[in-house]
N, C-alpha and C positions, 0 to 999 in steps of 0.2 A: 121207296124204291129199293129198299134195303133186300136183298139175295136170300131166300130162306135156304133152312137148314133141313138137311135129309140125314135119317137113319140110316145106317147100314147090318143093321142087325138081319141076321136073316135064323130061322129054324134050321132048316137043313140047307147046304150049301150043295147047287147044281150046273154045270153048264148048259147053256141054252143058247142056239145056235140062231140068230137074228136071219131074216132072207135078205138075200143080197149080195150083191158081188163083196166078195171076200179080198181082204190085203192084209197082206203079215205084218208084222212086227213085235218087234224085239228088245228089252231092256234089258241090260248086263251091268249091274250094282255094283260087280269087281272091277268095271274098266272107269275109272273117275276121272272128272276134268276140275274146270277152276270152282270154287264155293265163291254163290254168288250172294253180293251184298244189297239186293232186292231192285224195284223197279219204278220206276212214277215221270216229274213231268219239272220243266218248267215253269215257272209261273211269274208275272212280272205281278211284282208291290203296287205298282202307282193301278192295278184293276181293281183295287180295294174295295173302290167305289161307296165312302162311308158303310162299309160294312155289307152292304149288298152284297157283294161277294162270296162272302162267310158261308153261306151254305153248299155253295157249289166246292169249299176248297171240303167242307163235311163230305159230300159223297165222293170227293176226290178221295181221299182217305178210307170213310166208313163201304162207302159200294164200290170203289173200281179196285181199291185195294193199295191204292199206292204206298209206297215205304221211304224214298228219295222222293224231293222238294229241294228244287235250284233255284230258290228265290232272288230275283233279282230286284236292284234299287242301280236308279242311273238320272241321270250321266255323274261321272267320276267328278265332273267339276260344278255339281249342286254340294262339294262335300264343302268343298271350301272354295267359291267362286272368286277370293280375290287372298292374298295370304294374309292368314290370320295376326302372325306379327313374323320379327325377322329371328325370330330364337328357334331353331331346330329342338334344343334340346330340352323344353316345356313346351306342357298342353297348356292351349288357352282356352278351359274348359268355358267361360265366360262367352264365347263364339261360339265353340261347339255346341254347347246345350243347347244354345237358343235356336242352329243349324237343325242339328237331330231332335229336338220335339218339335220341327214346323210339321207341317201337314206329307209332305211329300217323306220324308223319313218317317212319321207315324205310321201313315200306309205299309212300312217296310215293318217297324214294330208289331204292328197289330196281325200284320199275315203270321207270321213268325208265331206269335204269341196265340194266337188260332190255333196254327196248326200245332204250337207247344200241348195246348186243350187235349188237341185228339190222341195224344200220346207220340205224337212223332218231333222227337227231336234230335236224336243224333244223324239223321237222316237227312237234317235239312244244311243245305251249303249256303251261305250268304254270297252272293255273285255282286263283286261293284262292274256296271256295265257301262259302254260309254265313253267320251273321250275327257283326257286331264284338266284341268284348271289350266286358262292361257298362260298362266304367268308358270307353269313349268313345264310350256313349248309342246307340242305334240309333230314328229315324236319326241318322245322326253328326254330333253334336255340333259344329256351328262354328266354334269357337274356335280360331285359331292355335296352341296347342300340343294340344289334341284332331288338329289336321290331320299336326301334326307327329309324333305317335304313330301314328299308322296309316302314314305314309310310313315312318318308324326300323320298322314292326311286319313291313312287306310288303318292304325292301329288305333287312332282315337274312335273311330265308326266301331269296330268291333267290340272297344272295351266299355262304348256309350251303353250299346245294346246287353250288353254280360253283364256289367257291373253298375256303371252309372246310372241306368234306365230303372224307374221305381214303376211295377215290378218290373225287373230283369226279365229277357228271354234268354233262350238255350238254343246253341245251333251247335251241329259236329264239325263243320268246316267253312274255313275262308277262301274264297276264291276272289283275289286284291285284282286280278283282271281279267280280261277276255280278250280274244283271239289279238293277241299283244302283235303275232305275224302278220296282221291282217288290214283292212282298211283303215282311215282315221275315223269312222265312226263308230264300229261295234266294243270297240277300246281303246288303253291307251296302249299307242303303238310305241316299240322297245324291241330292241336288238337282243339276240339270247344275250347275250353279256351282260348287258347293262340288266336286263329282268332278273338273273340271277347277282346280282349285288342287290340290285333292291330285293327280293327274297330276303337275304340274310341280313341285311339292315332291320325289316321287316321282324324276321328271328327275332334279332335282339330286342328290340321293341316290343314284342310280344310278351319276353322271357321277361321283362322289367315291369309288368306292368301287370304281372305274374296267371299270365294267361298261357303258361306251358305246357299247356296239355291240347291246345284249340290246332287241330289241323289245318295245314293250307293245302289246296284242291288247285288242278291244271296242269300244265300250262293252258289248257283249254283255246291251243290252235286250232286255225282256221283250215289249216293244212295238215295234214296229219302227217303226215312227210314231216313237218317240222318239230313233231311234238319232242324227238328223242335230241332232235338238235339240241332244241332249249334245253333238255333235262343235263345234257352232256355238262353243262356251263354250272349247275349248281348240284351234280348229285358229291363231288368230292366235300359239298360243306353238311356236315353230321349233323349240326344241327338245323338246317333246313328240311335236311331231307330226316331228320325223326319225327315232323311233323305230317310227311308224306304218305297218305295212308293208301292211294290212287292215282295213277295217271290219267288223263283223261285229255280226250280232243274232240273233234267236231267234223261232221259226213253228212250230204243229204241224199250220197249219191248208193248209196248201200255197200260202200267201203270200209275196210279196216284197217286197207295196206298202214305197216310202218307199225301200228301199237302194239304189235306182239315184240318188235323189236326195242321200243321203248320201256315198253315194259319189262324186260329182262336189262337193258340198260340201267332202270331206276329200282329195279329190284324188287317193287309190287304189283300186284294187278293191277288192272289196267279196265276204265269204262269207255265210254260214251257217254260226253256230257250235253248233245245234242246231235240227232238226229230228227230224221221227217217222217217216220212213220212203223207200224208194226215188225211189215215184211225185214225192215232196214233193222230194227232192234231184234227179230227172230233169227237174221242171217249175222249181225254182230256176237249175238250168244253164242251160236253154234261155232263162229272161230275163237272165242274165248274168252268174251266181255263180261267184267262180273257183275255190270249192272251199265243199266240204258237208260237217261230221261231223254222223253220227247221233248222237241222243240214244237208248240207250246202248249199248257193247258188249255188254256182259254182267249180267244179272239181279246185283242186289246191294243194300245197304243201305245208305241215308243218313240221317245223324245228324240234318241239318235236315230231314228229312224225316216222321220221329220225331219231332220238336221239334212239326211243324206237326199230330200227333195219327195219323198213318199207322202200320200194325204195324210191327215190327223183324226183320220176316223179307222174304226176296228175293221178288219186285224191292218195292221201297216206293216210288219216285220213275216209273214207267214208265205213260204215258197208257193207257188199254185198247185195245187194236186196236194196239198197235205194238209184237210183243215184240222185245227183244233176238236178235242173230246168237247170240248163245252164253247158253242156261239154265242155273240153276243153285238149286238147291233148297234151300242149307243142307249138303250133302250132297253132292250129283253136278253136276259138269257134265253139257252136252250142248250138239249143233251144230246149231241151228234152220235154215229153209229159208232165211229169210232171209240168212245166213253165202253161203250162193253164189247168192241173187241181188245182193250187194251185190259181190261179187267182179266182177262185170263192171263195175262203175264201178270200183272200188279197182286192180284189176287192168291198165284200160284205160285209162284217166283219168291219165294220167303227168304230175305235175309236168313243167312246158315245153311242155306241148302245147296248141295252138291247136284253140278250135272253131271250125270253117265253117257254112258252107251246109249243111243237109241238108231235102230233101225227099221226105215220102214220101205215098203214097197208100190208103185202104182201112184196114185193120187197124191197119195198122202203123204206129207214131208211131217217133221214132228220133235221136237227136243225131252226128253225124259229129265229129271231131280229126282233126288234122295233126301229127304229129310230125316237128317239122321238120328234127333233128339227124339220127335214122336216117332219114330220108326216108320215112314211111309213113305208112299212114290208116288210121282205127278209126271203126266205125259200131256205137253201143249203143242198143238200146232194145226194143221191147216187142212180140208179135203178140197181139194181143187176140180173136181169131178165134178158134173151138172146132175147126178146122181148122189144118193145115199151111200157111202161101204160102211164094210161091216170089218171093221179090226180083229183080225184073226192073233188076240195079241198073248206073248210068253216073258215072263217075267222073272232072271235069272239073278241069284244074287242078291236079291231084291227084301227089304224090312218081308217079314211074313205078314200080307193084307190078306183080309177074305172078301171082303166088296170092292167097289171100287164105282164113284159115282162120277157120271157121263155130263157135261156142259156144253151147249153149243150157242154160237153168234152166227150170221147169216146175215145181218145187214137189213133184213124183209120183216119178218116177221117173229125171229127169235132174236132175244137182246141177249144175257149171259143165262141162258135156261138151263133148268134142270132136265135135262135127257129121261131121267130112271140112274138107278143102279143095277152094277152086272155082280155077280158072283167071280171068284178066283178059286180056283180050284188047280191045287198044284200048279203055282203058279201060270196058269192057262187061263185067259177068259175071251169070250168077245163083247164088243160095243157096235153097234150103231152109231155111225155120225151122220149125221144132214148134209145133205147136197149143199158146194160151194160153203161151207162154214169156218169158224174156228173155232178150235175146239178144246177142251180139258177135259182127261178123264185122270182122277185122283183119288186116293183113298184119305183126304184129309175133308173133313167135314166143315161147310162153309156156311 
């Protein structure tokens, strides 16, 4: 299933005017937005499925392109389902171990450790999802040594996996909870206050255990409205927020309100660390998301999701109207349409690359990148016409390309195809796109 590769060499370079109704657009390389830190998907651990699974997370990676993996392991309280002893301040590695190599933490290692394979690892966030161990109350219990157990609960999982685990895996970020605003199921629920002291409990625990380099990811509210709330309560501790690399929340509704303003609150960019669909992460980029994981790879089953009265068969956690890139019934996989239409973000959306200027006209809505290391530009987005257009497109500013090769998805009968390639000629070319498709035309060779 792998994407072949096209030449763009051409003898004499010419324009050639496709038939078709004609729509303009426009990329301007001097008007620049946020540099985006790539694009991919959820995925929960416990799909592992003895290794079944393993190939679907390959084409996750090698064909749809993903770069970001928000692996999740749940619920919070398989970490330590009763307290390990009453000493905050030791690990009682002798529980742990035996905790994190059972079966259900293995699933979390070996995805992890898979996807380490494919070359993606600073990409991948460790998400604990789910709600806490009873014995420290949900929501969690305020008490200094209730804070100080969930900090010993969530710093011993990360440093099993980094250090302890033979061989070790490698992830670029922690994300200790989820939608902390939000129900008693998806997390452990916690007042901004209280989350930002665990944070920096957290911090400390980290720095001691000499894992100071490992980012923590979120607050990964339910509410996005609340995310800049939270950030409010822990951005004055320095060393919390120097492990801060992104803020992020959670939309199914193709919202963004509020993260632009958390995000100049916290001082970094700012993603989506779940959302339901394309259009939802086409319309978050274009207000200034530096990266989008769908909510989820693949049909699957979650414990707190059971908890909250859902069946125990796939998917249980997935809104209507948004299925998964990859189904799975218990039984079989399979590769849904959506698998390559998301490939043209995953694919074309490279960590390091800048969004510009793009304008377009008529059908066609569309987002433009600068890749500024290999020198080139990529234009993804959508014809919404029950016809063909033909891209009347100009290229200002822009790395100097001379081809530039055309991709389309349709959902029918094309998956992420090769179109052809157009010529550029001072910075002018046209494309042809497919009736109702999505589309990429790029000069980076895939």
């Amino acid at each position: 299933m792998r994407f072949g590769a096209q030449s763009a060499a051409r003898a004499t370079r010419r324009l050639v005017v496709p038939s078709g109704t004609q729509q303009t657009i426009s990329v301007n390389g001097a008007s620049t937005f946020q540099t985006m830190a790539g694009m991919g998907f959820n995925v929960n651990s416990g799909a592992w499925d003895s290794g079944n699974f393993a190939p679907y997370l390959t084409m996750g990676v090698r064909d749809c392109g993903a770069t970001r993996w928000r692996v999740i392991v749940e619920e919070a309280s398989a970490i330590e389902s009763s307290n390990d002893d009453s000493d905050t301040g030791t690990y009682n590695w002798t529980a742990y171990d035996a905790t994190f190599s059972n079966t259900q933490f293995s699933n979390l290692w070996n995805t992890i450790a898979h996807l380490n394979s494919l070359g993606i690892s600073d990409g991948i966030t460790l998400c604990i999802m789910g709600r806490s161990p009873t014995f420290m109350g949900q929501p969690l219990t305020t008490t200094s040594t209730i804070k100080d157990e969930w900090a010993e609960m969530t710093a011993a999982l990360v440093y099993y996996g980094l250090v302890r685990r033979n061989p070790p895996v490698t992830f670029g970020a922690f994300a200790p909870n989820n939608e902390v605003d939000w129900d008693q199921y998806e997390g452990t629920q916690m007042l901004a206050t209280t989350y930002a002291d665990c944070l920096g409990r957290l911090a400390d625990r980290l720095n001691a255990l000499g894992l100071s380099s490992l980012k923590i990811a979120g607050p990964d509210c339910a509410s996005l409205f609340q995310v800049e709330n939270y950030i409010l309560e822990y951005v004055g501790d320095s060393d919390v927020m120097s492990r801060v690399q992104y803020v992020s929340g959670h939309n199914y509704s193709g919202s963004t309100d509020g993260m632009v303003d958390a995000s100049t609150t916290a001082g970094v960019p700012w993603g989506m660390s779940e959302l339901g669909d394309w259009d939802q992460a086409f319309s978050a980029i274009g207000d200034g998301a530096s990266f989008c994981e769908l909510w989820e790879y693949s049909d699957s089953v979650y414990n707190h999701a059971i908890r909250r009265g859902d069946p125990a068969t796939p998917p249980n956690d997935q809104l209507p109207g948004f299925p998964a890139p990859i189904s799975f019934n218990g039984t079989t996989y399979g590769v849904r349409d959506e698998f390559y239409e998301w490939s043209h973000l995953c694919r074309h959306v490279r960590p390091g690359c800048v969004r510009v200027s793009c304008t377009a006209g008529g059908n066609i809505t569309a987002l433009a990148f600068k890749h500024v290391a290999p020198g080139t530009v990529t234009i993804v987005g959508k014809n919404s016409a029950a016809s063909a257009r033909v891209l009347d497109g100009t290229l200002t500013n822009c790395p100097a390309v001379q081809a530039l090769h055309v991709y389309a998805t349709n959902g029918t009968s094309l998956l992420h195809s090769y179109q052809g390639t157009v010529d550029v000629v001072n910075g002018r070319f046209y494309a042809s796109i497919p009736a109702s498709s999505t589309f990429t035309v790029t000069s980076v060779v895939n």
